[in-house]
SESE-916069 format. One record per residue: residue in one letter; x, y, z of N, C-alpha, C in turn. Coordinates in steps of 0.1 Angstrom, whole numbers, padded with zeros to 4 digits, always signed. Layout:
BEGIN
AXYZXYZXYZ ...
END
This chain:
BEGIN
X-0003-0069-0291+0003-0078-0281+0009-0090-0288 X+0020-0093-0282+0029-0109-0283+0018-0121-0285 X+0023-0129-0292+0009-0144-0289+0024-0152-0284 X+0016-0160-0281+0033-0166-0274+0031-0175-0265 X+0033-0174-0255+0037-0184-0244+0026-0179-0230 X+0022-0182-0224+0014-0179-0212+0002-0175-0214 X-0005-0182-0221-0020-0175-0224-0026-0167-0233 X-0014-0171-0247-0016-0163-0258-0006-0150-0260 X+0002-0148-0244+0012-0136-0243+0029-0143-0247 X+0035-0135-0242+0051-0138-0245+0053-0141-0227 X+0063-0138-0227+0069-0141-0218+0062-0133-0200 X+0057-0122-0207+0050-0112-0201+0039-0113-0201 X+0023-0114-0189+0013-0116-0199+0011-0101-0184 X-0001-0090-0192+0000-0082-0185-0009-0087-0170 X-0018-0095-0170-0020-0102-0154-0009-0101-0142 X+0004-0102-0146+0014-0107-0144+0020-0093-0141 X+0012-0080-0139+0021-0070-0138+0013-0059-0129 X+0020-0057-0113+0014-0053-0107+0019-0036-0100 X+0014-0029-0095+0017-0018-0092+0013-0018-0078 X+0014-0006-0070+0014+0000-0054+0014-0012-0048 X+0022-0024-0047+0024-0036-0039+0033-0030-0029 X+0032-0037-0013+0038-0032-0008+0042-0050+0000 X+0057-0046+0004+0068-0054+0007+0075-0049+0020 X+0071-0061+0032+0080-0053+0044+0093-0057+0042 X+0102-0064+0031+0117-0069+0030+0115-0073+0019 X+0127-0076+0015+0134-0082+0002+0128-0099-0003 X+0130-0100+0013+0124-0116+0014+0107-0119+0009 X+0101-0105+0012+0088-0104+0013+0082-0105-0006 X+0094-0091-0009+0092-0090-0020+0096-0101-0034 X+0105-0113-0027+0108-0124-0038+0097-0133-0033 X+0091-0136-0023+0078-0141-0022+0068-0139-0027 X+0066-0128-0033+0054-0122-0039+0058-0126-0052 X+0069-0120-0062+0074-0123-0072+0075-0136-0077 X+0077-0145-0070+0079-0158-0071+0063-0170-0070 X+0057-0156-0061+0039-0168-0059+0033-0164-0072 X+0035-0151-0081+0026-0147-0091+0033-0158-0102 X+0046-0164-0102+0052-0173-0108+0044-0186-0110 X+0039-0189-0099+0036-0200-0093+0016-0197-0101 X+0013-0189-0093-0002-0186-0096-0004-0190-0113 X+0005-0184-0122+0002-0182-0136+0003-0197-0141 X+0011-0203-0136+0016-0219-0142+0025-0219-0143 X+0038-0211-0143+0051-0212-0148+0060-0218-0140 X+0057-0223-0129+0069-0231-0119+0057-0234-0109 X+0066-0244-0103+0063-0252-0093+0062-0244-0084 X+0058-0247-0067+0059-0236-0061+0071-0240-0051 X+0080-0248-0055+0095-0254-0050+0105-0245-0054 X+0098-0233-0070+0107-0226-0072+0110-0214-0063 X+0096-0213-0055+0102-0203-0049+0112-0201-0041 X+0110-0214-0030+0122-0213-0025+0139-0211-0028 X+0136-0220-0045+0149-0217-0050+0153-0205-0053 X+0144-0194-0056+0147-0177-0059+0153-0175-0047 X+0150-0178-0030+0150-0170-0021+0164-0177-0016 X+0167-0190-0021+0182-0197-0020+0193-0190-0026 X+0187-0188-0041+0194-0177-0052+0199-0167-0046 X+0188-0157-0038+0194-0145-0035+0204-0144-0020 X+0204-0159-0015+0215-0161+0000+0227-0163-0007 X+0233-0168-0019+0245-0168-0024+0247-0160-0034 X+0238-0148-0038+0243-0134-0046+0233-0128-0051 X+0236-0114-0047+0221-0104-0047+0217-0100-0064 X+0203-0101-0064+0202-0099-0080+0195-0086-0077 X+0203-0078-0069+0200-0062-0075+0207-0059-0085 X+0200-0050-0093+0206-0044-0104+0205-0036-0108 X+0210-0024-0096+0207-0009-0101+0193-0006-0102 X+0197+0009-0106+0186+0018-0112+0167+0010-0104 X+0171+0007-0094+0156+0003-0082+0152-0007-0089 X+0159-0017-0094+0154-0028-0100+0165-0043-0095 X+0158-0051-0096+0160-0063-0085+0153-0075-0096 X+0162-0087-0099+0155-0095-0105+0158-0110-0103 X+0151-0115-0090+0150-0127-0086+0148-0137-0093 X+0151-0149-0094+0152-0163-0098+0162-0169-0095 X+0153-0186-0101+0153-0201-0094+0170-0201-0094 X+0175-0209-0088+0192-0216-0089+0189-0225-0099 X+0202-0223-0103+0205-0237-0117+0195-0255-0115 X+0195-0255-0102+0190-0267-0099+0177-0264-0103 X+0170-0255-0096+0153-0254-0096+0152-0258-0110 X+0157-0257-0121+0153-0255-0134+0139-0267-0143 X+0140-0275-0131+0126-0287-0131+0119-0284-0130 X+0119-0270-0117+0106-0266-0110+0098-0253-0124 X+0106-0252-0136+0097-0243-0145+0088-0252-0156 X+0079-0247-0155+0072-0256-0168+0067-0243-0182 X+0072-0231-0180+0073-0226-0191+0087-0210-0189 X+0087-0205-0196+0094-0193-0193+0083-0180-0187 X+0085-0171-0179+0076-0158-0171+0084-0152-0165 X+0076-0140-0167+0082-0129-0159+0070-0124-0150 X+0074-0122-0137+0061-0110-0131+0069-0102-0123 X+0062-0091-0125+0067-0074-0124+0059-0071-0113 X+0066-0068-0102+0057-0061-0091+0066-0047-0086 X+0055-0034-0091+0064-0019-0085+0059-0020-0076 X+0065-0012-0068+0062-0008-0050+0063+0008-0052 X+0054+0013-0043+0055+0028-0043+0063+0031-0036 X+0065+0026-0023+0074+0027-0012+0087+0018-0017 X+0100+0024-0013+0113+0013-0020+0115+0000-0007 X+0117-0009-0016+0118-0022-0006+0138-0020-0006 X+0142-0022+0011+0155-0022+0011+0160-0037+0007 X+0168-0035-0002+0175-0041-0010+0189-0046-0006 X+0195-0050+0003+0209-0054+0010+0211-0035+0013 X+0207-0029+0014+0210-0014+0014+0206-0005+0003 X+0203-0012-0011+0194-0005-0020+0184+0002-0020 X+0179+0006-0030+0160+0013-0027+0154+0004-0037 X+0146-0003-0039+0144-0013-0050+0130-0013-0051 X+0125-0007-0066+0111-0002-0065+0105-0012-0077 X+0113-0016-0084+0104-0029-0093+0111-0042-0093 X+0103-0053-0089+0111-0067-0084+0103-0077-0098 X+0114-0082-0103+0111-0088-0115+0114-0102-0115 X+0104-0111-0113+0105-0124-0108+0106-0133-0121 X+0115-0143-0129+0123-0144-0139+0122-0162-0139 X+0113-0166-0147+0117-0183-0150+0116-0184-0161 X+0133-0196-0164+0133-0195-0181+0136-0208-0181 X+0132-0215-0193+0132-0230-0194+0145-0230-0205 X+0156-0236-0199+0166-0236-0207+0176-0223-0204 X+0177-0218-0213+0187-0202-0214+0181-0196-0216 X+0167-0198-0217+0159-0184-0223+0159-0173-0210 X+0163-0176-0200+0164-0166-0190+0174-0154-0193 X+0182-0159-0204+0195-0150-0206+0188-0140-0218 X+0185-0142-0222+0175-0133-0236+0165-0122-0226 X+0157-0132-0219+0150-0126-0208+0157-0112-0201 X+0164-0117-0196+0176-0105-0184+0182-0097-0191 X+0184-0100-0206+0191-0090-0216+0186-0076-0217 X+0170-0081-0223+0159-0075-0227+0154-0068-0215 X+0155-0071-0202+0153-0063-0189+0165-0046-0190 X+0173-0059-0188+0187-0050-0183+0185-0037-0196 X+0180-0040-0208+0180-0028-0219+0169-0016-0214 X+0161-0023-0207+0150-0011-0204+0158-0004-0189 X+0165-0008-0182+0164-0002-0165+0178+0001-0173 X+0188+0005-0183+0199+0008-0185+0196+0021-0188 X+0184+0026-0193+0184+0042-0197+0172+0046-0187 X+0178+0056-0183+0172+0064-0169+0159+0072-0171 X+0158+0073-0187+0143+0076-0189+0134+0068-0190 X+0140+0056-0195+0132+0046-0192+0126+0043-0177 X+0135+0037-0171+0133+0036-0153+0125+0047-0150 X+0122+0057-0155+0116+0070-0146+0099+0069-0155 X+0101+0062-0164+0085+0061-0174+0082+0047-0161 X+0088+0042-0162+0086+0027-0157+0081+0030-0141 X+0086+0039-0132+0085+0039-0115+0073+0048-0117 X+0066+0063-0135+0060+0070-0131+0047+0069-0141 X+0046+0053-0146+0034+0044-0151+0021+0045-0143 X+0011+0054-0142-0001+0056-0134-0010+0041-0137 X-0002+0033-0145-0018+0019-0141-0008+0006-0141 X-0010-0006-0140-0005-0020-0145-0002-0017-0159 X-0016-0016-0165-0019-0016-0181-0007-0009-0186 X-0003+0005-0185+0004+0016-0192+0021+0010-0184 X+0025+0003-0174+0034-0002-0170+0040-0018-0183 X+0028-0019-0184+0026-0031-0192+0033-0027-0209 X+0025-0018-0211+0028-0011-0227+0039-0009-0223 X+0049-0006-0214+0061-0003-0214+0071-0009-0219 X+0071-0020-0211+0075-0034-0209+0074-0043-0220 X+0065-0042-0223+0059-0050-0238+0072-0054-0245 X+0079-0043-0248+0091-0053-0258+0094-0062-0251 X+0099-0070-0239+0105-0080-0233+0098-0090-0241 X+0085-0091-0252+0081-0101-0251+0080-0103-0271 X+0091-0098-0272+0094-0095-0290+0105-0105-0290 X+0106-0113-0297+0117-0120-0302+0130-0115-0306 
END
């Protein structure tokens, strides 16, 4: 594992990565993504609101059943480290009309968010991946997946 940032982890600490979560809406599901934000130390809990402001002036779906919420430019006070938390849903949460099965809740201190979303967007870009990722039987083995997000 990463040493790094959040508890000895990178950006990712596997606490921070959940499976069969269920979401009655979009709204529901950047609430969740955004409180595990909040729970670990990485933002305020002001940021949440900012994710759910985020997503009223432009949808952060992004294909392939992945969705990756965060703060507006302003919140950026409300982070006190960089995190990600990962929540799959077995059931797809509708997504502006999407199916959206992993919601990736994203706070970066500075630009590190853009390294962050890089390193996402490389995993949900190949379809084998997304299909290891939605057919991960635990957190842990979802976790090993993921893990590079938190390599330099």
């Amino acid at each position: 594992m990463s040493a790094g940032l959040g508890g000895g982890y990178g950006v990712l600490a596997p606490h921070d990565v959940v499976v069969g979560a269920v979401a009655g809406s979009k709204v529901d599901a950047i609430r969740d993504a955004g409180e595990r934000l909040v729970r670990s130390g990485a933002v305020d809990a002001s940021y949440v609101d900012a994710m759910l402001e985020r997503e009223r002036s432009i949808s952060t779906y992004m294909g392939n059943h992945l969705a990756i919420p965060h703060g507006t430019d302003e919140a950026k006070g409300a982070i006190r480290r960089s995190a990600l938390s990962l929540v799959r849903y077995d059931e797809p949460v509708d997504w502006d009309g999407n199916p959206v099965r992993v919601v990736v809740g994203i706070a970066g201190v500075g630009d590190e968010h853009l390294a962050i979303l890089s390193k996402i967007a490389l995993v949900f870009a190949d379809t084998d991946q997304v299909q290891r990722v939605l057919d991960a039987p635990s957190a842990a083995a979802l976790y090993e997946i993921l893990e590079q997000v938190n390599e330099a």
